[in-house]
N, CA, C and O of each residue as an XYZ file, in Angstrom:
340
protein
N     -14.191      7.697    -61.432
C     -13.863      6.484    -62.141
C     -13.980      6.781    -63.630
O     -14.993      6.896    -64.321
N     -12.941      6.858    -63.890
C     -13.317      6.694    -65.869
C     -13.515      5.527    -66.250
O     -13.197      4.379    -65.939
N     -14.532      6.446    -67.523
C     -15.044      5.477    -68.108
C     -14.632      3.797    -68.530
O     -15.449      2.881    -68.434
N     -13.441      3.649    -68.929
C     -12.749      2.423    -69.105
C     -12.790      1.913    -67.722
O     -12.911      0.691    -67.805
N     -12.759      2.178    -66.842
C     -12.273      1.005    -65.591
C     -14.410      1.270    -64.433
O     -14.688      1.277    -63.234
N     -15.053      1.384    -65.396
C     -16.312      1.518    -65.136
C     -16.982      0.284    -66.219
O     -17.893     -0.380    -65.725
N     -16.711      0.062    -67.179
C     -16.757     -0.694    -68.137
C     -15.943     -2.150    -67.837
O     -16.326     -3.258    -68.214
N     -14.804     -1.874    -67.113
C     -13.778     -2.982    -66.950
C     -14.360     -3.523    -65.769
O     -14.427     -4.752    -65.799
N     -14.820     -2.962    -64.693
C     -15.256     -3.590    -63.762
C     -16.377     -4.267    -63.499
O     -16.721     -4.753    -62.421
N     -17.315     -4.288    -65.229
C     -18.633     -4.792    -65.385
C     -18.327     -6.331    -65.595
O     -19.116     -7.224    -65.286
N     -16.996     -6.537    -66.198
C     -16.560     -7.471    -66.308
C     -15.260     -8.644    -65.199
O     -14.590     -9.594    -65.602
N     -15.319     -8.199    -64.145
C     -14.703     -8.365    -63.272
C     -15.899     -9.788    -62.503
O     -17.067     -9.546    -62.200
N     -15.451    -10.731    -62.386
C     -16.410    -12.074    -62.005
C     -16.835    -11.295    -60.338
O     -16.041    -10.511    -59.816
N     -17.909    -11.589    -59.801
C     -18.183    -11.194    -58.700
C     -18.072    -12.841    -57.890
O     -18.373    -13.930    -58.378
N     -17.408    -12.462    -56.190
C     -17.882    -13.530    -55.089
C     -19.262    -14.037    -54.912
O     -20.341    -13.448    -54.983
N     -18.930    -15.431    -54.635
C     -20.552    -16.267    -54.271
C     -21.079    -15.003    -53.166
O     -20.568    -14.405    -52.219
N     -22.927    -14.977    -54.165
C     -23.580    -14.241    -53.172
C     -23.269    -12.789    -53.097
O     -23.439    -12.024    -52.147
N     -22.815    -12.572    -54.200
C     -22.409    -10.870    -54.377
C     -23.201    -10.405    -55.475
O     -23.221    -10.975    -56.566
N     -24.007     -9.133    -55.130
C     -24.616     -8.445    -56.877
C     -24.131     -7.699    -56.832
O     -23.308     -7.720    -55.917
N     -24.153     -6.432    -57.682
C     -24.026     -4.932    -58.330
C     -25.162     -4.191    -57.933
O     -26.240     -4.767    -57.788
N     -25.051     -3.074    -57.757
C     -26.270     -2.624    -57.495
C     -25.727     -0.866    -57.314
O     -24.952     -0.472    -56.442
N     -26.365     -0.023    -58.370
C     -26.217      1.359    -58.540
C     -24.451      1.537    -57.905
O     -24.031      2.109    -56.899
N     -23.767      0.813    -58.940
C     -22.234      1.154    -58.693
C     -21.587      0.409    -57.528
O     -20.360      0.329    -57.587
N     -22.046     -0.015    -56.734
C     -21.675     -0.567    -55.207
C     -22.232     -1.706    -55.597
O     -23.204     -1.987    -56.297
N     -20.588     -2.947    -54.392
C     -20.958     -4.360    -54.704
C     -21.388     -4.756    -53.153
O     -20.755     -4.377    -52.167
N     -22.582     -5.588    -53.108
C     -23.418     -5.945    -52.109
C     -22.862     -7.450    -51.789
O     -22.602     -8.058    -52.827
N     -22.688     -7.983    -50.923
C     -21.886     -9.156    -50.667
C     -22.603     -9.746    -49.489
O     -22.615     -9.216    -48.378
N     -23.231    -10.933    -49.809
C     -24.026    -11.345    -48.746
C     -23.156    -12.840    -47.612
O     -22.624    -13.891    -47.969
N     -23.343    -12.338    -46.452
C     -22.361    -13.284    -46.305
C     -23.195    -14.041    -44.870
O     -22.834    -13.756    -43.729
N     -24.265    -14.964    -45.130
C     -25.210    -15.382    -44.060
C     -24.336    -15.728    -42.534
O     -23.119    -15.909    -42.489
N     -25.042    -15.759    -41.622
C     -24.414    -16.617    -40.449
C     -25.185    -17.537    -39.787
O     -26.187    -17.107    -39.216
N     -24.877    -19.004    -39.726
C     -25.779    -19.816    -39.605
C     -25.759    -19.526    -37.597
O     -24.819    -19.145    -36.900
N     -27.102    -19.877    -37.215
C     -26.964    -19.243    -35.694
C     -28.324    -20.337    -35.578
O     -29.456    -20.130    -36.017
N     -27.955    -21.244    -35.032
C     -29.002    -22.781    -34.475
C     -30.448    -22.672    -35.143
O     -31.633    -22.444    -34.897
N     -29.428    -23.030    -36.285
C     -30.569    -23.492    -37.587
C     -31.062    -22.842    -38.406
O     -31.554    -23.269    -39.451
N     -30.995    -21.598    -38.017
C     -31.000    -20.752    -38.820
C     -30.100    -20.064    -39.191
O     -29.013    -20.396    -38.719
N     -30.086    -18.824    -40.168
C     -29.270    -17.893    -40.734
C     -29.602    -16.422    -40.365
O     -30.761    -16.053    -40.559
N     -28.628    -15.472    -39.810
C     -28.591    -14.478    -39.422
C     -28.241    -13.546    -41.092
O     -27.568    -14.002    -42.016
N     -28.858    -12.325    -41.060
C     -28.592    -11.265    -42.190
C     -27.534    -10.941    -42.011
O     -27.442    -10.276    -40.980
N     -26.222    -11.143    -42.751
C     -25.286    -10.390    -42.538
C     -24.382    -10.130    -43.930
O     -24.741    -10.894    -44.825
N     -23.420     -9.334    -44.272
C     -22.732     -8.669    -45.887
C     -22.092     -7.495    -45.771
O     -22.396     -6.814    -44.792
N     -21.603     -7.245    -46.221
C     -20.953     -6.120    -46.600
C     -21.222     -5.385    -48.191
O     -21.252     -5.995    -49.259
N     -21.417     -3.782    -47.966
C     -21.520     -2.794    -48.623
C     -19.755     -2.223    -49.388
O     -18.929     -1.615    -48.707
N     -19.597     -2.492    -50.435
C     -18.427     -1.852    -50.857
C     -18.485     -1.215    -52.025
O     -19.372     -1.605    -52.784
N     -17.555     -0.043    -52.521
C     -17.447      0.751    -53.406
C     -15.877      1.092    -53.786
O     -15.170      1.662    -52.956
N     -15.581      0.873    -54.542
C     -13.918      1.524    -54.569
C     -13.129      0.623    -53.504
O     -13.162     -0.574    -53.218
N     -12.568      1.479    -53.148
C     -11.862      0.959    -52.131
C     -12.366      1.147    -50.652
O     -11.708      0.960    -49.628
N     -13.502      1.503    -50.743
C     -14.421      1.560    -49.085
C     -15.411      0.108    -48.947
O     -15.955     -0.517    -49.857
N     -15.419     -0.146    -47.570
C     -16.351     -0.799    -47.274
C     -16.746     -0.882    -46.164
O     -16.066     -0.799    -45.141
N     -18.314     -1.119    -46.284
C     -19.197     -1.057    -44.876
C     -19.924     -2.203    -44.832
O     -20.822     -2.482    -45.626
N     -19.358     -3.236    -43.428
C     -19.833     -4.089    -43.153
C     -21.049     -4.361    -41.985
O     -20.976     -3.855    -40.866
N     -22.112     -5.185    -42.390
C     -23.217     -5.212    -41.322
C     -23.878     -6.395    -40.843
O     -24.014     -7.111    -41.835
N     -24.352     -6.963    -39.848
C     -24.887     -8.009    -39.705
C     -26.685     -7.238    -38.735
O     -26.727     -6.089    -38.294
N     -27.437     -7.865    -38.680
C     -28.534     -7.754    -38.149
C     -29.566     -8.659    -37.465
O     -29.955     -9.746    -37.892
N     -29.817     -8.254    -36.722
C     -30.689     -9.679    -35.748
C     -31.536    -10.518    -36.646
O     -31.741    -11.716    -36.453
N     -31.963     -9.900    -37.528
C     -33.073    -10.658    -38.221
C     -32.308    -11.796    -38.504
O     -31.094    -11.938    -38.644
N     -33.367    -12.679    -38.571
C     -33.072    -14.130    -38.892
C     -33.763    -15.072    -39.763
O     -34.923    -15.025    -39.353
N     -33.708    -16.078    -40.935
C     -34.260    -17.028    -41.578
C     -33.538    -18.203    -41.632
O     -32.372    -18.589    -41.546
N     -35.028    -18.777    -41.864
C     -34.802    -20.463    -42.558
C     -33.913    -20.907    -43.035
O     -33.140    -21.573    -42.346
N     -33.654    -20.682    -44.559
C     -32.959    -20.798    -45.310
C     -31.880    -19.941    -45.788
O     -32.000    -18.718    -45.858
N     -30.746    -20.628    -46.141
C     -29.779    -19.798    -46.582
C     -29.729    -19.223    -47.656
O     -28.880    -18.334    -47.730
N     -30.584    -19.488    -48.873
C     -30.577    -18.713    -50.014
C     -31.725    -17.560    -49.736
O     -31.843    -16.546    -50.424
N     -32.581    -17.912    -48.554
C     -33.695    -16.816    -48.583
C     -32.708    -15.231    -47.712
O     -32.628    -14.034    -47.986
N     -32.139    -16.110    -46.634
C     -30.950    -14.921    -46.300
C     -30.731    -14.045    -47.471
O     -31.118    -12.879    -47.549
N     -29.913    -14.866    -48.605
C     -28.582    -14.205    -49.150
C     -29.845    -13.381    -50.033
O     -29.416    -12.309    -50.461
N     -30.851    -13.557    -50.288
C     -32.013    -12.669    -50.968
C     -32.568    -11.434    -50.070
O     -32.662    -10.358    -50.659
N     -32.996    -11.490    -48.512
C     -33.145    -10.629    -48.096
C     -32.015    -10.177    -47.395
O     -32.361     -9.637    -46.345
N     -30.658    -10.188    -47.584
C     -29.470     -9.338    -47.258
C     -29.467     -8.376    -48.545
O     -29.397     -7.151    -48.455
N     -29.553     -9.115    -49.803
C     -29.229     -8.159    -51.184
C     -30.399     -7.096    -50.972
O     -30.280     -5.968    -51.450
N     -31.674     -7.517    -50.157
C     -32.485     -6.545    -50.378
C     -32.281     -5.589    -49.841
O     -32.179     -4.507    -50.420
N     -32.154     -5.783    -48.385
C     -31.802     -4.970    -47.317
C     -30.555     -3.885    -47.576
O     -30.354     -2.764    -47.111
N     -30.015     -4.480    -48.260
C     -28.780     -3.466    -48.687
C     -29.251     -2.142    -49.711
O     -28.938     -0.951    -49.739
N     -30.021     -2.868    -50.397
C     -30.091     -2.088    -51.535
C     -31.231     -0.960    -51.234
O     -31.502     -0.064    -52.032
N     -31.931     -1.154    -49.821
C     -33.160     -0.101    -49.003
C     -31.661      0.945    -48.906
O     -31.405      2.043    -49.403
N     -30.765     -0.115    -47.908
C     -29.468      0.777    -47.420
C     -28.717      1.921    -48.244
O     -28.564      3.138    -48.144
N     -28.394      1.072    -48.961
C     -28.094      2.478    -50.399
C     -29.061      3.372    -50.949
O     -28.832      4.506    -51.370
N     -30.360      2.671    -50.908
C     -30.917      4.132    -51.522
C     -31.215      5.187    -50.626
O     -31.332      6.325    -51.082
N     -31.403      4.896    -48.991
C     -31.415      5.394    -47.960
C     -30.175      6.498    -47.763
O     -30.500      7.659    -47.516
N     -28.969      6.206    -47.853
C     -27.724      6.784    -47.358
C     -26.774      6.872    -49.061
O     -25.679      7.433    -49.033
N     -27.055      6.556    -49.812
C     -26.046      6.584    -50.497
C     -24.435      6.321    -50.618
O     -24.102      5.145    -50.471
N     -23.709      6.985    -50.793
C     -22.075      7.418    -50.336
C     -22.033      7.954    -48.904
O     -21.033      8.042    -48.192
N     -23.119      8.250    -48.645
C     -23.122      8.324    -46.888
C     -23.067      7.182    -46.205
O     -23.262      7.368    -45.004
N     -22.885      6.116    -46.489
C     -22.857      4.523    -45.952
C     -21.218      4.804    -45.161
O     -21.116      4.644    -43.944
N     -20.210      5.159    -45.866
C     -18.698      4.964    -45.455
C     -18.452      5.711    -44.852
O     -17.311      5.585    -44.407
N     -19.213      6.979    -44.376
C     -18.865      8.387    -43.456
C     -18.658      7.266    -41.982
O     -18.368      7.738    -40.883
């Protein structure tokens, strides 16, 4: 990625429930499952993406979309660019 479209994409508005995080956009996308909310988002970079959901489950939907961003971001530092293999 050159530099200009690394810079350009800092400025690019992100989706509800999406951060940045070491180059890759984290996209939290809850699933409500009888009353609660299931972990679920997608991992993307470029033009790749790796989508995941997980049994875990919460209360609330903003506490989800907080421990999905977290969970992701274990995920990336775990696997890196190895996420899309």
């Amino acid at each position: 990625m050159s530099l200009f479209a690394a810079i350009k994409s800092l400025f690019v508005p992100l989706p509800e429930g999406a951060v940045r995080y070491k180059g890759f956009t984290i996209t939290a996308t809850p699933e409500e499952v009888g009353g609660h909310y299931r972990i679920s988002g997608s991992i993307s970079k470029k033009n790749q993406q790796h989508s995941f959901s997980l049994v875990d489950r919460v209360a609330g939907e903003q506490n989800c979309v907080e421990l999905t961003h977290h969970k992701a971001k274990l995920f990336i530092d775990q696997k890196g660019e190895a996420i899309f293999s």
